[in-house]
C-alpha positions in Angstrom: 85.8 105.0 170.6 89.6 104.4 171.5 91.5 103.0 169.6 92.9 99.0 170.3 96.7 98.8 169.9 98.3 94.7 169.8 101.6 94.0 170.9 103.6 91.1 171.2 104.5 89.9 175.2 108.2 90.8 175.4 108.2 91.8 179.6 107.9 89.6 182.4 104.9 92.3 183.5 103.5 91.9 180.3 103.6 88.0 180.3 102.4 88.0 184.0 99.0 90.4 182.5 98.7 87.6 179.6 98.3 84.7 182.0 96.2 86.8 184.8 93.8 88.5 182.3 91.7 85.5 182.3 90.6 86.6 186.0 89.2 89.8 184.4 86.7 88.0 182.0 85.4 85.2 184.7 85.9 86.9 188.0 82.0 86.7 188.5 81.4 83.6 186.7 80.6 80.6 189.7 81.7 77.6 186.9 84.9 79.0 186.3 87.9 76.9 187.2 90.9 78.7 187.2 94.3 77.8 185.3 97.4 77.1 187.6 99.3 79.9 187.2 102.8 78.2 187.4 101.6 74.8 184.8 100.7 78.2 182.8 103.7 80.3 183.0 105.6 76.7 181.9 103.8 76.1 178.9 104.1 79.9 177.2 108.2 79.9 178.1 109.7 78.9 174.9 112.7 77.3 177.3 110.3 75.0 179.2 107.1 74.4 177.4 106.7 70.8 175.4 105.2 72.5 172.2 108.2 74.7 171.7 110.5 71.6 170.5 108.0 71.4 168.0 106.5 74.4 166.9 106.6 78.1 167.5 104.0 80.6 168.8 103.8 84.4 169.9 101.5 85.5 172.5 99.6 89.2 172.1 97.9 91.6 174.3 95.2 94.2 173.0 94.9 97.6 174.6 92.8 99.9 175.4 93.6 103.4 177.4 96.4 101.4 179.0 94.2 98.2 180.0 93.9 94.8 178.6 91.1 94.4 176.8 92.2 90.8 175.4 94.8 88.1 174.3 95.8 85.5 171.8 98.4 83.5 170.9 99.6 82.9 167.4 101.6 78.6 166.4 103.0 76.9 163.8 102.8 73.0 165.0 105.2 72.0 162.0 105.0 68.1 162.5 101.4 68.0 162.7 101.0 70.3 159.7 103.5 68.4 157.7 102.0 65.1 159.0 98.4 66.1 157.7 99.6 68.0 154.4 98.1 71.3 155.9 99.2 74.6 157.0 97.4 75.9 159.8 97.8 78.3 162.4 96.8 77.2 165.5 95.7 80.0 167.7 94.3 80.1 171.0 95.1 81.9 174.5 91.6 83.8 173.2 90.1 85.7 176.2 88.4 89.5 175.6 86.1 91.4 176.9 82.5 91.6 175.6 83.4 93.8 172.6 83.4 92.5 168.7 85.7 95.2 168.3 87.9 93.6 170.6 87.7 90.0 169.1 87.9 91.0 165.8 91.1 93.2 166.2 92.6 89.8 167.9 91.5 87.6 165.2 92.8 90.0 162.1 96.2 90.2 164.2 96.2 86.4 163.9 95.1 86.4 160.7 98.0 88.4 159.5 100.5 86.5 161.8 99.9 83.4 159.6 100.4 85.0 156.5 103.2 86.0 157.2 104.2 82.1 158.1 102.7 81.3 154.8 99.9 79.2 156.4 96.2 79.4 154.6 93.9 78.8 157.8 93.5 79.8 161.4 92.3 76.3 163.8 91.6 76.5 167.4 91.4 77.3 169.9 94.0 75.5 171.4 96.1 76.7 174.6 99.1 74.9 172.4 97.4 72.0 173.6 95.0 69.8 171.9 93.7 68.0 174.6 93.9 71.1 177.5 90.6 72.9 178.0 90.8 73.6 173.9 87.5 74.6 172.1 84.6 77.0 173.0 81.9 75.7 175.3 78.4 76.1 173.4 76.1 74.2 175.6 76.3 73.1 179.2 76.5 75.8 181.8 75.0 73.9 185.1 78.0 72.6 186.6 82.1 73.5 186.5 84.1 71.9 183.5 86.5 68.4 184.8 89.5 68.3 184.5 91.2 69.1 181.0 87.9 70.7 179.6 87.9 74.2 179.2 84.9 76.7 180.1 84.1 80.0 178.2 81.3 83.3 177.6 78.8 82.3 175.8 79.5 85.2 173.7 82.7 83.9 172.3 80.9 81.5 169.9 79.1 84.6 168.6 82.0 86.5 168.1 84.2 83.7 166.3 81.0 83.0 164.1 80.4 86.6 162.9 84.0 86.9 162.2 83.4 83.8 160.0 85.0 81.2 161.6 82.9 77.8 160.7 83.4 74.1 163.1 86.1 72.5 162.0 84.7 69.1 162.4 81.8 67.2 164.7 81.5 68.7 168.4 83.7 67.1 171.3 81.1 66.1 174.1 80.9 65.3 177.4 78.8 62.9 179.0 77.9 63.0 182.7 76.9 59.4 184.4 75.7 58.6 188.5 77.6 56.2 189.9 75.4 56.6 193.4 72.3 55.4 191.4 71.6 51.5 190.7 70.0 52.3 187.2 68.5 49.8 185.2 71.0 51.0 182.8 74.2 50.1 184.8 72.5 46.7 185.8 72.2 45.7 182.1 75.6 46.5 181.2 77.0 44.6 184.5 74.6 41.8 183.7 76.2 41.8 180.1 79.6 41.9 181.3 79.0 39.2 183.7 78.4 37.1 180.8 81.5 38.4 179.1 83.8 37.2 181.7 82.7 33.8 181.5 84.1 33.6 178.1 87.3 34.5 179.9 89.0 35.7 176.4 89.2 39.4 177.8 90.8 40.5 180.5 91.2 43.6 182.9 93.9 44.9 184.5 95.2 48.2 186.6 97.7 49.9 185.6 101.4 49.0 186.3 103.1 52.3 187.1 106.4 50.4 188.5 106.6 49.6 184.2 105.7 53.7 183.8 107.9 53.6 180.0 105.7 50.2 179.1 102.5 51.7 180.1 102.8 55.0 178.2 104.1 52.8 175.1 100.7 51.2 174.7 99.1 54.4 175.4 100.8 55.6 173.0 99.8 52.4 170.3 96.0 52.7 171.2 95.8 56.2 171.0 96.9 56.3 166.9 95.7 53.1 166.1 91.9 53.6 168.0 91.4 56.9 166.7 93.0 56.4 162.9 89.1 56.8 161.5 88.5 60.0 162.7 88.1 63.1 160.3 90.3 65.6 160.7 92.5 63.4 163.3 95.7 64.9 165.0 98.4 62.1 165.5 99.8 61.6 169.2 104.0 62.4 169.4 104.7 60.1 172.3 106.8 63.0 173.6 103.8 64.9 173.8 101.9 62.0 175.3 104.4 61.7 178.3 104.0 65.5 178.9 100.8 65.1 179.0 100.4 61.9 181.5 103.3 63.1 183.7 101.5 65.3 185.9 99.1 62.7 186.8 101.7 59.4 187.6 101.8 60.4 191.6 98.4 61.4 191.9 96.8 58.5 190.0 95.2 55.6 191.5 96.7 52.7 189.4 93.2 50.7 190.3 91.2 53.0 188.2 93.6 52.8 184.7 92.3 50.1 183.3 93.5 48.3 180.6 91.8 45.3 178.5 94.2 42.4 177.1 93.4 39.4 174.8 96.0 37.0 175.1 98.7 39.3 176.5 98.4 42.5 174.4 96.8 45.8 175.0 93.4 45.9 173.4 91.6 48.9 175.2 92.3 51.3 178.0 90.4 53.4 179.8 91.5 56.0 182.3 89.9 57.5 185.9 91.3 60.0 187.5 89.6 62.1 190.8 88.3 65.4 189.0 90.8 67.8 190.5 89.4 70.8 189.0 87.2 70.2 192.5 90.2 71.2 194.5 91.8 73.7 191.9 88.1 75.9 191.5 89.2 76.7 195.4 93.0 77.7 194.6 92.7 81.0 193.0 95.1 79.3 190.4 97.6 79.5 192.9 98.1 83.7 192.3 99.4 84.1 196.0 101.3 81.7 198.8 98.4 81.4 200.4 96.4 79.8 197.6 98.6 76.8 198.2 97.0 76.5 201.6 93.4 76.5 200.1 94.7 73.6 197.5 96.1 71.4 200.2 92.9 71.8 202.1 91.0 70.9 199.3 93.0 68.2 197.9 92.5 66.5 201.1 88.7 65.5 200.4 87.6 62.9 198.2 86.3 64.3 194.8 83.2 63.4 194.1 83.6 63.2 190.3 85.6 60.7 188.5 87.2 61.9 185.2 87.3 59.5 182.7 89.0 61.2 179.8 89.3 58.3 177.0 88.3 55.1 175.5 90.0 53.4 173.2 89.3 50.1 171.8 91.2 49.3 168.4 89.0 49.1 165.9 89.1 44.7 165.3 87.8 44.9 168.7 84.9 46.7 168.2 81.7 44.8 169.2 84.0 42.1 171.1 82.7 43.3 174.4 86.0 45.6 174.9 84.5 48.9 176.1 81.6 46.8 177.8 84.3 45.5 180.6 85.9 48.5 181.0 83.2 50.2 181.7 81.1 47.8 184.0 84.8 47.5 186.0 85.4 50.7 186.3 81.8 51.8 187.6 82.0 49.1 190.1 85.9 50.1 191.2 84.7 54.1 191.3 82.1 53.6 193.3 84.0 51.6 196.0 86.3 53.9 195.5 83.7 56.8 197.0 83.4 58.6 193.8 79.7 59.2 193.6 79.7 60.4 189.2 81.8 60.0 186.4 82.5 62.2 184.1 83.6 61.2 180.3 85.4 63.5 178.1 85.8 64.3 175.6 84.5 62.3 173.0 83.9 63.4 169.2 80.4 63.8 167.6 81.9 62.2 164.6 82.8 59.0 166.3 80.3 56.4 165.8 81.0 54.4 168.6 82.0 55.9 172.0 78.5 58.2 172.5 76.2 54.8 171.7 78.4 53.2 174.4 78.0 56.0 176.8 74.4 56.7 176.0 73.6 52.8 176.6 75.4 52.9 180.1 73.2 55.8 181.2 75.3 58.6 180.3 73.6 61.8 179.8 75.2 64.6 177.9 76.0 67.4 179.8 78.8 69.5 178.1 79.2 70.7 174.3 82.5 72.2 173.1 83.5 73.4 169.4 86.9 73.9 167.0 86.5 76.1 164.7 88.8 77.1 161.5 89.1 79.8 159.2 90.3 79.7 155.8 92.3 82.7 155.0 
């Protein structure tokens, strides 16, 4: 058998093969949404890409007779190692062809990569991201992933497994819910929150994008204090928050970003946005001019799917009715909106609370994705 040889990215070519080998694994694959090429490009360049005033990463190809056979990326997030008294590689970028060989030459690279930083495990995978298509899909091949979730072979969890990787914590799930049906599901919980809003304690609201700083502030406060029980959790850097919300300020509808306020102050929020990945499957991750055509085409229709990637309720509101009114509003704002199902994602297996809540509106689960980490 050849022999695999891993290199560092150094060229412009060799970055461009990085970013288009993806095309080579899930050119026959129907789910497959591809990654836009220039959001991409910005988030490997150390001079543009948010995780770079933060942490440092190298990107490698494997090769075989001259071809790419695979790639992987190599970071040191130092805040969020120092902030959880760990040192951990995060690695990610992981595409390869259906060869152990392959995935095993990649993963010893990495492995020796973070010995060299002194770090003791390998976590991921992670596009230097941890809320962007991170993980490895492991059930839930009958539609295309929404937006932010990722989509890979289902012989990568084989391949991370045999090399000994083990889950890092509780799946991340994703539930699927019909808006276009009147269930007797979605009639209890508006019959409940019908109730609720008599009381008149808790109240909705859109989102105020004229106050953008404001907004992403209590984001920002929900999202640390909400999530503080989780095993395992990663911290939100309000920098990287922004980052992260920034793309979707213009294309947002501010009727769907709901927040829930007891007597002035943020108590919950929960977030729609139209499923793009229904107009970016079509764009050919924007490869050629022409692809922008195909997007604008596509952007024009109304996306059937609603993404609804959070819900956060701090935790001396739990069992107040919080999540119960931001649900029943936003099912009945989505649907005369024209979306016809929601999608919400991702949610951790270890939290005890959001998959009862989606489970008791009528949410089936329809996607399964897994971190893994590897002590070294």
């Amino acid at each position: 058998m050849s022999t695999i040889d891993l290199h560092p990215i150094r060229t412009a070519r060799e970055r461009r093969t990085l970013l288009t080998f993806p095309w080579r694994i899930y050119r026959d694959d129907p789910l497959w949404v591809p990654p836009l090429l220039p959001e991409r490009a910005k988030t490997i360049d150390p001079q543009r890409g948010v995780f770079f005033k933060r942490g440092q990463a190298e990107f490698f190809i494997a090769w075989r007779d001259g071809k790419p056979v695979g790639t992987i990326s190599a970071a040191e997030d130092k805040p969020t190692n120092e902030l959880r008294r760990k040192r951990e590689c995060m690695f990610g970028f992981f595409e390869c062809i259906e060869d152990y060989d392959v995935a095993a030459g990649l993963f010893h690279h990495v492995v020796r990569w973070a010995k060299r930083h002194d770090l003791n495990a390998l976590f991921g995978p992670f596009n230097l991201d941890y809320e962007d298509s991170y993980g490895v899909l492991i059930e839930g091949r009958d539609r295309p992933p929404a937006l932010l979730c990722g989509h890979t072979p289902p012989y990568y969890q084989d391949f991370m497994e045999r090399f000994g990787f083990q889950p890092a914590r509780g799946d991340n799930l994703a539930y699927a819910i019909e808006l276009d049906e009147d269930t007797l599901a979605l009639q209890r919980l508006s019959r409940l929150a019908d109730r609720l809003r008599k009381r008149g304690r808790i109240t909705i609201r859109g989102a105020d994008l004229a106050h953008w700083e404001d907004e992403v502030d209590r984001v920002h406060h929900l999202l640390n204090a909400a999530l503080a029980h989780l095993p395992d959790r990663i911290g939100w850097r309000r920098d990287a928050l922004q980052a992260m919300l920034e793309p979707f300020r213009h294309i947002a509808d501010p009727n769907l970003i709901l927040f829930a306020e007891v007597d002035g102050e943020a108590v919950g929020w929960l977030p729609g946005i139209p499923n793009l990945n229904e107009a970016f499957r079509h764009a050919n991750g924007l490869r050629y001019p022409w692809d922008y055509v195909k997007l604008w085409w596509h952007m024009r229709r109304q996306p059937e799917c609603l993404a609804v990637k959070s819900v956060l309720v701090l935790p001396e509101y739990w069992g107040s009715g919080v999540s119960v009114l931001l649900f029943d509003e936003m099912a009945r704002r989505a649907r005369a909106s024209g979306f016809k199902w929601a999608d919400l994602s991702l949610t951790s297996e270890d939290n005890p609370y959001t998959p009862t809540l989606a489970e008791r509106a009528g949410a089936r689960l329809y996607k399964r994705y897994r971190v893994y980490r590897l002590w070294i």
